[in-house]
Structure formats: C-alpha cells, structure tokens
C-alpha positions in Angstrom: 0.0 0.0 0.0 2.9 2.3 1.2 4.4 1.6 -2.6 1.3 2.7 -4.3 1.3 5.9 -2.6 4.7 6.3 -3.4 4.7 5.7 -7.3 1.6 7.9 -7.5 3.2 10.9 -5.6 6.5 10.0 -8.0 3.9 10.1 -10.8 2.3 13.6 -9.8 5.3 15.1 -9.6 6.6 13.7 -12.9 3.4 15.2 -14.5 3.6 18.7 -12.9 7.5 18.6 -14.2 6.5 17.9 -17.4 3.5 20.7 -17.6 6.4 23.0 -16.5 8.9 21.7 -19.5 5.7 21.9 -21.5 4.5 25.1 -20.9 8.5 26.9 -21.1 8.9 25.6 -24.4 5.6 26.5 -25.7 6.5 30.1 -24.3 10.1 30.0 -26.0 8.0 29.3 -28.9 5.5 32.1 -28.6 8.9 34.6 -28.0 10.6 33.3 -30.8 7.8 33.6 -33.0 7.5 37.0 -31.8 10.9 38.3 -32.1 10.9 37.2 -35.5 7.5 38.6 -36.2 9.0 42.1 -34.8 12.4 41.7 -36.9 10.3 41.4 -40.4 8.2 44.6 -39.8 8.1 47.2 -41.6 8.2 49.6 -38.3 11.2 47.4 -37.3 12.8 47.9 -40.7 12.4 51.9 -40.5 13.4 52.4 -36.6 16.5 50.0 -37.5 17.5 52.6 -40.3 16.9 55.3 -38.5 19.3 54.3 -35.5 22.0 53.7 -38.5 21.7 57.2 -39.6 22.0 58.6 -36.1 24.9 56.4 -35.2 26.9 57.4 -38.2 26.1 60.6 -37.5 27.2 60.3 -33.7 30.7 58.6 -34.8 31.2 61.5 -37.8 30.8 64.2 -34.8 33.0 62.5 -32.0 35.5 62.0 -35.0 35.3 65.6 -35.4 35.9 66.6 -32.0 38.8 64.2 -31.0 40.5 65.9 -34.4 40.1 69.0 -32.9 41.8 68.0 -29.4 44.6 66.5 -31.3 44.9 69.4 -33.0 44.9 71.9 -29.8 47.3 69.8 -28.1 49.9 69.5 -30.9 49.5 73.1 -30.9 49.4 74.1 -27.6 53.2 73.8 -26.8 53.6 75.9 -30.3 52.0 79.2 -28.4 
C-alpha cells in the first residue's frame, strides 16, 4: 500500500515537471515567433534605419571633436 502511494506521488510530480517543460517551451515558442514577427516589420525595418543614420552621425561628430583635441594639443606647446 505504502508503494502505491509512493509511485503515484512519483507520478504527480513527474506530470507537474513535465507541464512545466511543456508550458516553457511552448512560451520559448510564442517569443521566438514574436521576435521574428518584430524583426520582419516594416516599423522594425524603418526604426532600425533610422538608428543607423544617427549612429553614423554620432561617430562623424566625435571624429570631429577628437580631431580638434589633437589638434589643440599639438599646438598648444607651439604658443
């Protein structure tokens, strides 16, 4: 009797284990599905080209500036 309790409490939590593995890969699923959902959109597609052009932009100024300082510093002693 004591064995039959046993096997069915090893079988309960078997099943809730497997709900669990069940219900986190049907939710890695649903976010993969989603992400790529997200990546093919055309709102995606427009925000993604829009952080390009500010980046480049971002770089092209801080380029800028650090040739300046180089500049001012070679030239500093020269004064």
């Amino acid at each position: 009797m004591e064995l039959d309790k046993n096997k069915d409490a090893e079988k309960k939590k078997e099943t809730i284990q497997d709900k669990a593995d069940q219900w986190i890969d049907k939710t890695e699923e649903f976010i993969a599905d989603a992400a790529d959902k997200i990546h093919e959109s055309e709102t995606y597609r427009k925000a993604d080209q829009s952080i390009e052009k500010v980046t480049q932009k971002v770089f092209h100024k801080a380029g800028k500036w650090w040739a300046k300082s180089e500049h001012y510093f070679k030239n500093k002693d020269k004064k």
